[in-house]
C-alpha positions as CSV (number, residue, x, y, z in Angstrom):
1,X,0.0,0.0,0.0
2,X,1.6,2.9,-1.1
3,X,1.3,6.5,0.7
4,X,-0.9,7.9,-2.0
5,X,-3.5,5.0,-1.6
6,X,-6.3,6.1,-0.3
7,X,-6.2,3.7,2.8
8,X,-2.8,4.5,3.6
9,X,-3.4,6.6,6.5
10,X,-4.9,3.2,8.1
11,X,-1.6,1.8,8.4
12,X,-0.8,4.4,11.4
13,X,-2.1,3.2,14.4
14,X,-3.0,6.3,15.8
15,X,-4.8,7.1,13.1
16,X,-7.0,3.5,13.5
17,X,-8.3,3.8,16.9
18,X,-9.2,7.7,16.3
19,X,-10.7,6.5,13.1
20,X,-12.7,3.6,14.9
21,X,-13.3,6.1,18.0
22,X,-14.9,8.7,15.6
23,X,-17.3,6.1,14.1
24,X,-18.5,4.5,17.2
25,X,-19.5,8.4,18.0
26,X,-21.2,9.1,14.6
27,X,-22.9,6.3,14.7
28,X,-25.5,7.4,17.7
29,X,-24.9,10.9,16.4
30,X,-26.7,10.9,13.0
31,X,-29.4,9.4,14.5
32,X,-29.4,11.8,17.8
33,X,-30.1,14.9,15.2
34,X,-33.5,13.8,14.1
35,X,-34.6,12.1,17.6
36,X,-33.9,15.3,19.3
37,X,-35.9,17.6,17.1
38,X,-38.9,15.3,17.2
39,X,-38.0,14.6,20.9
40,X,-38.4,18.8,21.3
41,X,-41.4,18.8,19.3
42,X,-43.3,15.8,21.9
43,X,-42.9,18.4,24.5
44,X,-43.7,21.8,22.6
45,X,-45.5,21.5,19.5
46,X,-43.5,25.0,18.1
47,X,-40.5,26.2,16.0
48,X,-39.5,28.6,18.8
49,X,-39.4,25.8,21.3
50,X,-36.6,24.2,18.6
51,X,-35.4,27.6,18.0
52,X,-34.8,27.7,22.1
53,X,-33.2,24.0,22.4
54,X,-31.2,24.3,19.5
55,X,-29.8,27.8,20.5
56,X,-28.9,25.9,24.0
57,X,-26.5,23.9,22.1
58,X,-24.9,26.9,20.0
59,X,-24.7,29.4,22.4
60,X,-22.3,27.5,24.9
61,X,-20.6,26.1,21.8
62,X,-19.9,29.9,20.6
63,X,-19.0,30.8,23.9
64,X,-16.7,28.3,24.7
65,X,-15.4,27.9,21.4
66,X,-12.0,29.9,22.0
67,X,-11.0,28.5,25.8
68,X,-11.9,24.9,24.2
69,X,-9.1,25.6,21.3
70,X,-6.4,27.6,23.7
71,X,-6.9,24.1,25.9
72,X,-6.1,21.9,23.2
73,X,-3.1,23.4,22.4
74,X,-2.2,23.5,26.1
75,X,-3.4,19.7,27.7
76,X,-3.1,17.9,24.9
77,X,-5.8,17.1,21.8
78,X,-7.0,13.1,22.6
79,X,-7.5,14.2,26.5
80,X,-10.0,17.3,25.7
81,X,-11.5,15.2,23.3
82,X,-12.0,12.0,25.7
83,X,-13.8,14.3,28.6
84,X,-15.6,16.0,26.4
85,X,-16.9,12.4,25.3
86,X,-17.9,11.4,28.6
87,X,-19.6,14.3,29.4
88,X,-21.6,14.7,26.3
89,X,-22.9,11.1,26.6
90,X,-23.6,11.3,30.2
91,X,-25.7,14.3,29.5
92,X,-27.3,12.6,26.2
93,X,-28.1,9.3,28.5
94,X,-30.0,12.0,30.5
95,X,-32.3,13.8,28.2
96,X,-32.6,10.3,27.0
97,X,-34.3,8.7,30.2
98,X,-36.6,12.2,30.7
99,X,-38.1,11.3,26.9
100,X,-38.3,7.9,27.5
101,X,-40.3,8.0,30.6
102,X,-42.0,11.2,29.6
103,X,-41.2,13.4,31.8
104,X,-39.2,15.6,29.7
105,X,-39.6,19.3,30.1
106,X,-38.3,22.0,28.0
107,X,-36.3,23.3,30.2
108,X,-34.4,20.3,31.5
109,X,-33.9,19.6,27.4
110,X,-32.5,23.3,27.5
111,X,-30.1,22.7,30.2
112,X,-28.8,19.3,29.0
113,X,-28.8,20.4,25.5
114,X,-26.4,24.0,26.9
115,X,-24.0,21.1,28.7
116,X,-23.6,19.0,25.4
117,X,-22.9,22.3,23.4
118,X,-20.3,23.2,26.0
119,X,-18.1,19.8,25.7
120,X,-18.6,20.7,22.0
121,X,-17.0,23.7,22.2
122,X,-14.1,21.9,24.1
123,X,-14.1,19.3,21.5
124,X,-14.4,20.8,18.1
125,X,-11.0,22.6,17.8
126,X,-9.3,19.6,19.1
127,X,-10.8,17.1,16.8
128,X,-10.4,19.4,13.9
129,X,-6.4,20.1,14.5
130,X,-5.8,16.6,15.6
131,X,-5.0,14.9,12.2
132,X,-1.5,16.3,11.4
133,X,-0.6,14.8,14.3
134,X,-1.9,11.6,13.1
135,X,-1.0,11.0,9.8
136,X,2.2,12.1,8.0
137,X,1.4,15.2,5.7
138,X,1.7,13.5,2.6
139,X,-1.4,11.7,3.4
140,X,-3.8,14.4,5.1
141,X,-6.0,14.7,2.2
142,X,-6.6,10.9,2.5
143,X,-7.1,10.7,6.1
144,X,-9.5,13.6,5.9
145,X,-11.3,12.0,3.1
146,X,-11.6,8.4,5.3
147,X,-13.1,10.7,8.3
148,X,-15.3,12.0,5.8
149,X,-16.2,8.6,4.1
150,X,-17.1,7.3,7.7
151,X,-19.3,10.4,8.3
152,X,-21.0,10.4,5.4
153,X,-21.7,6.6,5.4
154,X,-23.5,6.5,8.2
155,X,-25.7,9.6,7.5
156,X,-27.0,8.4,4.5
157,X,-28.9,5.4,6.8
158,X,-29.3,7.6,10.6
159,X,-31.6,10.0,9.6
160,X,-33.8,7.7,8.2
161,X,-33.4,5.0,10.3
162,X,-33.7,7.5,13.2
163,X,-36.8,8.7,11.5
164,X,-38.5,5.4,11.7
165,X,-37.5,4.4,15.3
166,X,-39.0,8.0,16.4
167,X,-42.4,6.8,14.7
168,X,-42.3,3.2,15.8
169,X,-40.4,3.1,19.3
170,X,-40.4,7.1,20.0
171,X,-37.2,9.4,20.2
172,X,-35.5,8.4,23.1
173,X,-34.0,5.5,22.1
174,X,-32.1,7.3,19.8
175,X,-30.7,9.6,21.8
176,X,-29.8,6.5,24.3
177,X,-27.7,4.8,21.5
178,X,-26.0,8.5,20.8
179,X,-24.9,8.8,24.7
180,X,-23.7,5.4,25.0
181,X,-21.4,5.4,21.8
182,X,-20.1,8.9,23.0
183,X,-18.6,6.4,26.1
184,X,-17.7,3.9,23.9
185,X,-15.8,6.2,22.0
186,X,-14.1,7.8,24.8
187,X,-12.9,4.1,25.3
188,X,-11.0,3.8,21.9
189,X,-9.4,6.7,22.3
190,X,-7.8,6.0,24.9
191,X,-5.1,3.6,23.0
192,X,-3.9,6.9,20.6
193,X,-0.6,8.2,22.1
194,X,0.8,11.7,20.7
195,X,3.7,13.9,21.5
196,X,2.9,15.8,24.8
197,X,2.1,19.5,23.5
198,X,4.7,22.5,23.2
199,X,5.7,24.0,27.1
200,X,4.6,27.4,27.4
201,X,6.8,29.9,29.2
202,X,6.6,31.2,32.6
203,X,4.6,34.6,31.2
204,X,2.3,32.4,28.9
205,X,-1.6,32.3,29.9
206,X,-4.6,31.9,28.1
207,X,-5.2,35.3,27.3
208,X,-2.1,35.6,25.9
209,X,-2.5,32.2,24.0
210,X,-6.0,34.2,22.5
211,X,-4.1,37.4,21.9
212,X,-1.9,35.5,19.9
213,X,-4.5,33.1,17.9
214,X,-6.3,36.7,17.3
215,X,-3.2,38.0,15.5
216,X,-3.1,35.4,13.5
217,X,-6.8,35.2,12.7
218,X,-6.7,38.8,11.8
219,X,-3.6,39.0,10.1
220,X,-4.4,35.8,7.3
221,X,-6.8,37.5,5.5
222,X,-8.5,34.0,3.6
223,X,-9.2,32.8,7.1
224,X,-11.0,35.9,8.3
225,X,-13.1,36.3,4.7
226,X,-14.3,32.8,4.8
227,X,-15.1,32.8,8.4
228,X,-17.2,36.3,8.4
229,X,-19.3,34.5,5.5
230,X,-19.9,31.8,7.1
231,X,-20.9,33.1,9.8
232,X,-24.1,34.8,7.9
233,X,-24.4,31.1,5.9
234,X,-24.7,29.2,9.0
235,X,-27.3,31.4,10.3
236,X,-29.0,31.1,7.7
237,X,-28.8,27.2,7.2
238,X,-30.1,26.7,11.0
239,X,-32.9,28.9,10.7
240,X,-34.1,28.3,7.3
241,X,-33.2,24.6,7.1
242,X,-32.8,23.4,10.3
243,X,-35.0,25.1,12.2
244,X,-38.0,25.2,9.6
245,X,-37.8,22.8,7.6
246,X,-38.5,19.4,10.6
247,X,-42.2,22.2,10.8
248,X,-42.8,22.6,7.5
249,X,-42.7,18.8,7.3
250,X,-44.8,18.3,10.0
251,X,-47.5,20.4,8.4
252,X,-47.1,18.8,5.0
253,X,-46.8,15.2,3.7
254,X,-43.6,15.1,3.6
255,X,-43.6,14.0,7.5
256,X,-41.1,12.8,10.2
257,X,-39.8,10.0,7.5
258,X,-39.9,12.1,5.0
259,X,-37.5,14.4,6.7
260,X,-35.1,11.9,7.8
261,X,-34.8,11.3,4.0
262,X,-34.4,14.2,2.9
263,X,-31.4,14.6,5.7
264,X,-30.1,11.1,4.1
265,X,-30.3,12.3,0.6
266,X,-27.9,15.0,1.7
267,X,-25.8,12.7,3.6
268,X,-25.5,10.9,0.4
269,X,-24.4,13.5,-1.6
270,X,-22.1,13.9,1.2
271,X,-20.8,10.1,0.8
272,X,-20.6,10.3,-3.2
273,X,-18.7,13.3,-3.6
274,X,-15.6,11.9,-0.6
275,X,-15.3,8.9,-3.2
276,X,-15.2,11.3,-6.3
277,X,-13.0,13.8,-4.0
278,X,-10.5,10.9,-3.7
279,X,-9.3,11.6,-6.9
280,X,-9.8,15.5,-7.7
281,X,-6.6,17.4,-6.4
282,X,-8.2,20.9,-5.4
283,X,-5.5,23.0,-6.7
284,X,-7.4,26.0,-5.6
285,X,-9.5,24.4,-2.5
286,X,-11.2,27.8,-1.4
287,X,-12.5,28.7,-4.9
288,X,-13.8,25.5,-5.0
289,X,-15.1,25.2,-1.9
290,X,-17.2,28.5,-1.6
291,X,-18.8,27.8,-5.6
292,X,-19.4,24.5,-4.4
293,X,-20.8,25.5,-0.7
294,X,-23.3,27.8,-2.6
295,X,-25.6,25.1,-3.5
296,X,-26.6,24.8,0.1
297,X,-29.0,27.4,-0.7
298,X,-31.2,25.1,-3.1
299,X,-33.1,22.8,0.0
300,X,-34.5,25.8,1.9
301,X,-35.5,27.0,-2.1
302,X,-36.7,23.7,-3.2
303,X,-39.1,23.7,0.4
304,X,-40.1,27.3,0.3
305,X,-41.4,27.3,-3.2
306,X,-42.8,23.6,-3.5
307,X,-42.4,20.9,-0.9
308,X,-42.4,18.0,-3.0
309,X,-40.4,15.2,-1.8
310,X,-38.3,14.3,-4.9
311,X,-37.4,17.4,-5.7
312,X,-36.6,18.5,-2.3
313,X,-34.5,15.2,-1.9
314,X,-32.3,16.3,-5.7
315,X,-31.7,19.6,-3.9
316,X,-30.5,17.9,-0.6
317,X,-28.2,15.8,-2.4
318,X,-26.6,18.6,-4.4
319,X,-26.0,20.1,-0.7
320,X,-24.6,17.4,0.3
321,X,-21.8,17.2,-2.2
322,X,-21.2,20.7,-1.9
323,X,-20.8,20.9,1.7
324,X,-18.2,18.3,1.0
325,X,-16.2,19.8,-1.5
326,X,-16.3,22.6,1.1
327,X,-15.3,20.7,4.2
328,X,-12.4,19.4,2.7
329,X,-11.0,22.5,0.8
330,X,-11.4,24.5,4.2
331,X,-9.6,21.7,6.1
332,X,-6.4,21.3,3.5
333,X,-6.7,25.2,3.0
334,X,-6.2,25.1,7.1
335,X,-3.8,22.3,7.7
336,X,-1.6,23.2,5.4
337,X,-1.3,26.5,5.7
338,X,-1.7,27.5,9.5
339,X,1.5,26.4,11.9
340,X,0.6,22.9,14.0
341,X,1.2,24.8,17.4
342,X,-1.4,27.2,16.3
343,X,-4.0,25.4,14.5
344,X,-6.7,24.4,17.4
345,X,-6.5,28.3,18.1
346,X,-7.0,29.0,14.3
347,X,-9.9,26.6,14.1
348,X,-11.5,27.8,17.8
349,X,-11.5,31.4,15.7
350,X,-13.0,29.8,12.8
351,X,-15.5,27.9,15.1
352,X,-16.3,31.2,17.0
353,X,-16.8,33.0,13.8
354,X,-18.9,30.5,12.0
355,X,-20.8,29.8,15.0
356,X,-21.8,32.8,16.5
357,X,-24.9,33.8,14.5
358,X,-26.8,30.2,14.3
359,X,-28.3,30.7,17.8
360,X,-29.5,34.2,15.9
361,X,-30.9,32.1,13.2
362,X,-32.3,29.6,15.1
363,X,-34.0,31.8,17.5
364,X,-35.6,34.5,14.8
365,X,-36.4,32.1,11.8
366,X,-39.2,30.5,14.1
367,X,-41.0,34.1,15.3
368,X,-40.0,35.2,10.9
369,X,-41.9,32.1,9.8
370,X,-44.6,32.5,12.0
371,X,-45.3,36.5,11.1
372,X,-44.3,36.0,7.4
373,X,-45.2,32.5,6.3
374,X,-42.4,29.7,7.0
375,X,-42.0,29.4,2.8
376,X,-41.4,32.6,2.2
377,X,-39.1,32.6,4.8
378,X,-36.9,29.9,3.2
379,X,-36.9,31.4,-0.1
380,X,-35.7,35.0,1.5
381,X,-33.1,32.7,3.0
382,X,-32.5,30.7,0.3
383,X,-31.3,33.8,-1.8
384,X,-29.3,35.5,0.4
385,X,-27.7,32.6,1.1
386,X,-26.5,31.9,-2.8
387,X,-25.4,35.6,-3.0
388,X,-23.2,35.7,0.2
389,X,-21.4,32.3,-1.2
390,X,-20.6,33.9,-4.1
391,X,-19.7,37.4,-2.9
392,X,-16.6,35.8,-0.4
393,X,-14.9,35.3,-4.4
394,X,-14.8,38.6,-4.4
395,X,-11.3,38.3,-2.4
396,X,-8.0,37.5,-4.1
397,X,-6.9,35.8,-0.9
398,X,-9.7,33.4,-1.1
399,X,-9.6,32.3,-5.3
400,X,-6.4,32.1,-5.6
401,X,-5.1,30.2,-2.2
402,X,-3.0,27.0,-3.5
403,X,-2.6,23.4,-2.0
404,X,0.8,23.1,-0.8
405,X,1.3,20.8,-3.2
406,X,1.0,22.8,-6.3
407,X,2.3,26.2,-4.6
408,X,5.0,27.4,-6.7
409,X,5.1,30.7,-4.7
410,X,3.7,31.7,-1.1
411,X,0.6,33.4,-0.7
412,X,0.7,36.8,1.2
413,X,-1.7,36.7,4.2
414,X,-3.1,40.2,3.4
């Protein structure tokens, strides 16, 4: 097996047990997404109650988001990512037994849903940055790929499988399976053994560890464009997606299954385009990446102007590969290009920045859809959304950033 196979990175032990760790995780997780919307929706039937619950995951992960990447960088990326584990599934088994027994409030799914978000936060940046340390750099497109495959995979069967459990054995169990593979994974993880982290000097502190991450955010000038876009983008996609759309199908034919296949139609896009990715070298992975993320506009277009199933399920799958050739542009773009010691602070930034408006969208689309109509809501949001993608092009940093590979000459941060 050469090192330009695509399996390759599987030869590095490491890079095995994170790779089975991260699977056991996704495989409650892709079904946890629909359970817990549905779950919401047993106990308030409303798109502000969602809005609220959703928001109590975003807000702590916003929050957080910087301490969790200056924390990486300090204890170590498999530890943060192993508490974080626990905690999450300990809190999932939780709102798990209030569903199952129905006794679930809202506000015990608030404050359950707020703790999950904030071992996100811790989380994220860690498992984002953790590859290089993996895999040798020759092979990071592969091993991002394989994470992706795994991902992808098994959201092409969880939403709908999820979907069906919610109607036949209710929403809890779902969320069960998600907090015990969380555990499980935790487990896995514990066999991956990297270099201790950098030792930071006597005057070092986190506030100086963020001063300096800031620097650096502010200073590379593709990193800040993409990351004030999406920030706007990911607004928009919780609100008039996420937050919506599990209504609108409610109060059409499309339904609870009908969702969860919609949500594996863009999971298979997702799946399709890592194989085809394989083999496509991104020589400009940011000009790629933001055409490509554009046609995440097309599902909250497709539902706002006629929610019929097949269509709606063409538009998720075109989604779903753009949001892959996306994912894996921005991570090469970012592994490549940002020094190892300061890559869990570049991503917290990047997480901050792309995070920090959902709870905004998840919290107004609901009281919007309700005043205006929820379809014209996601065709107002479905618009704005294709001419933000498009308007981040605008920036010579962001067209013309190179893979390493195919860099004849460096590309000037500003």
């Amino acid at each position: 097996m050469s090192d330009n196979s695509a399996f390759a990175p599987l030869r590095e032990l490491n890079f095995r047990y994170y790779f089975f760790s991260r699977l056991v995780n996704l495989v409650g997780t892709v079904m946890a997404s629909v359970a817990l919307a549905f779950a919401v929706l047993e106990v308030s039937d409303s798109a502000t109650a969602l809005g609220i619950v959703l928001a109590a995951h975003s807000i702590p992960l916003v929050v957080f988001m910087l301490v969790g990447g200056v924390i990486a960088d300090r204890f170590g990326r498999t530890l943060v990512i192993q508490v974080s584990n626990v905690a999450s599934g300990l809190s999932q088994l939780a709102i798990a037994a209030l569903v199952i027994s129905g006794q679930a409030q809202l506000w015990q799914l608030v404050v359950l849903t707020a703790i999950n978000g904030m071992m996100a936060a811790a989380s994220m940046p860690a498992l984002s940055s953790v590859l290089p340390q993996l895999v040798p750099r020759s092979q990071l497109k592969q091993a991002n790929l394989l994470v992706s495959v795994q991902r992808n995979a098994l959201m092409v069967l969880g939403p709908a499988v999820s979907g069906v459990l919610v109607v036949t054995v209710g929403a809890g169990w779902a969320l069960a399976i998600d907090g015990a593979t969380y555990l499980l994974a935790a487990v896995l993880l514990v066999r991956v053994t990297l270099p201790p982290p950098a030792a930071r000097t006597a005057e070092s502190s986190v506030i100086a560890d963020l001063r300096e991450g800031w620097h650096y955010f502010t200073g590379t000038t593709w990193l800040w464009a993409v990351v004030l876009s999406l920030g706007l983008l990911n607004a928009i996609q919780s609100g008039a997606f996420h937050t919506l759309g599990p209504v609108l199908a409610l109060r059409t034919d499309l339904g609870e299954s009908g969702w969860g296949l919609i949500l594996s139609a863009e999971a298979l896009g997702f799946l399709l385009c890592s194989f085809a990715l394989m083999r496509l070298p991104l020589r400009r992975p940011l000009r790629t990446g933001m055409l490509a993320l554009s046609l995440l506009s097309l599902p909250p277009l497709a539902l706002g102007l006629n929610p019929v199933l097949s269509v709606v399920l063409v538009a998720a799958l075109l989604a779903g590969i753009g949001t892959e050739v996306f994912g894996l542009g921005w991570n090469l773009a970012m592994q490549e290009n940002v020094p190892e010691e300061m890559l869990s602070r570049a991503y917290s930034y990047d997480g901050l920045g792309s995070f920090v408006a959902i709870p905004i969208g998840q919290l107004t689309f609901g009281p919007l859809g309700h005043v205006f109509g929820i379809q014209r809501v996601m065709v107002i949001g479905g618009v704005i959304y294709l001419v933000v993608a498009l308007l981040t092009l605008v920036s010579r940093s962001v067209r013309d950033l190179p893979r390493a590979e195919f860099s004849t000459t460096s590309v000037p941060a500003h």
